[in-house]
C-alpha positions as a Markdown table, in Angstrom:
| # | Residue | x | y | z |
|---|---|---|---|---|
| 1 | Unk | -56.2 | -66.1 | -95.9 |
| 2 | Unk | -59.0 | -66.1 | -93.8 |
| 3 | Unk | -58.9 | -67.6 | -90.2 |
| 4 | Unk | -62.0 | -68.8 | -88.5 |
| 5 | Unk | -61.9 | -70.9 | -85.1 |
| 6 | Unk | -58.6 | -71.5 | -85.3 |
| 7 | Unk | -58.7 | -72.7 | -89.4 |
| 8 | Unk | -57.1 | -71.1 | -91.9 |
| 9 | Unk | -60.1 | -71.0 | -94.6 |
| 10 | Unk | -58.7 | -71.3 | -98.2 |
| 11 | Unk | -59.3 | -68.1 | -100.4 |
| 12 | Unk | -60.1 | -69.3 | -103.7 |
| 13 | Unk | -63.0 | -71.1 | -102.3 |
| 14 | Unk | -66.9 | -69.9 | -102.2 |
| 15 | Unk | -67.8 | -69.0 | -98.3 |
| 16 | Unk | -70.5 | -72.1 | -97.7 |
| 17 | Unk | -67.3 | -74.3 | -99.2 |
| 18 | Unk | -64.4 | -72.7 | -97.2 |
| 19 | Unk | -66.1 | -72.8 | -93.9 |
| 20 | Unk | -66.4 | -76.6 | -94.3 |
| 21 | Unk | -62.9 | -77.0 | -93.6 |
| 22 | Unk | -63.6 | -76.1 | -89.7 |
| 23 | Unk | -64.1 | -78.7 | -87.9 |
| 24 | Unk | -68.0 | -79.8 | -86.9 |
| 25 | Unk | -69.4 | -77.6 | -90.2 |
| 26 | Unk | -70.7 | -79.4 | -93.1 |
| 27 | Unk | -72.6 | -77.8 | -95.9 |
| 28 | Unk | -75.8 | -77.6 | -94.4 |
| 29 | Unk | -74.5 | -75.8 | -90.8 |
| 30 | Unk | -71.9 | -73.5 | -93.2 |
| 31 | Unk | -75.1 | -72.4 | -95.6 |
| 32 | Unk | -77.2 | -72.3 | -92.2 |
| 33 | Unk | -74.4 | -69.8 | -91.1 |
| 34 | Unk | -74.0 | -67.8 | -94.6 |
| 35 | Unk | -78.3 | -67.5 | -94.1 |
| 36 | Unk | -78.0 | -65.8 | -90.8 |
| 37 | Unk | -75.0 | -63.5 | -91.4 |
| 38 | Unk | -76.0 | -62.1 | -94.7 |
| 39 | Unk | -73.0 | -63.3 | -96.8 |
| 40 | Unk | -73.4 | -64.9 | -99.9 |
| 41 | Unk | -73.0 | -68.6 | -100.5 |
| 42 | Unk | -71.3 | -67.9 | -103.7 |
| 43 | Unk | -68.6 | -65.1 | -102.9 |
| 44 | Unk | -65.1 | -66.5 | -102.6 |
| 45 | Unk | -63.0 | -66.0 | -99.0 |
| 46 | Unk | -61.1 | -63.4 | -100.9 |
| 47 | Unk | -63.6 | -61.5 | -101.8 |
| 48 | Unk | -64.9 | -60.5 | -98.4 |
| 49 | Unk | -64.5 | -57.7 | -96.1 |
| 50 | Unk | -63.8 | -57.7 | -92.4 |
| 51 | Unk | -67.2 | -56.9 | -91.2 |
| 52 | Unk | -68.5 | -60.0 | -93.2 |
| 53 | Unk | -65.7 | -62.1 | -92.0 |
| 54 | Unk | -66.1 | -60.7 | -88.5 |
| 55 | Unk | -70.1 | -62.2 | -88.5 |
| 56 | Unk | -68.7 | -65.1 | -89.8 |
| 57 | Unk | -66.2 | -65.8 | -86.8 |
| 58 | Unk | -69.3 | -65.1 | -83.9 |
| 59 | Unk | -71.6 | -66.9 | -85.5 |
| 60 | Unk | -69.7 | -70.2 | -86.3 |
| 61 | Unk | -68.2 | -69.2 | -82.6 |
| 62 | Unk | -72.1 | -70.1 | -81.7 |
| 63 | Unk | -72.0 | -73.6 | -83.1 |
| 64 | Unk | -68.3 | -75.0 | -82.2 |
């Protein structure tokens, strides 16, 4: 399982879904994020490596 901001992000959820669980991200600031770190909308938590989940973390670290 994925953590981000302090939220455990599901795995078998797509990345612009998962990252809604945090607190402050809806869908359009979660695909907003996916758009400016490179990761597709449509991979699931699982499927992502740590440089992909490592963008993730600094760029919703921008926004919360």
């Amino acid at each position: 399982m994925a953590r981000i901001a302090g939220v455990n992000i599901p795995n078998h959820q797509h990345t612009v879904i998962g990252l809604t669980a945090i607190y402050g991200v809806g869908r359009p600031r979660a695909q907003k994020i996916c758009a400016t770190t490179g990761v597709a909308t449509n991979k699931k938590v699982k499927d992502l490596d740590d440089s992909e989940l490592e963008k993730l973390r600094e760029a919703v670290g921008t926004f919360v």
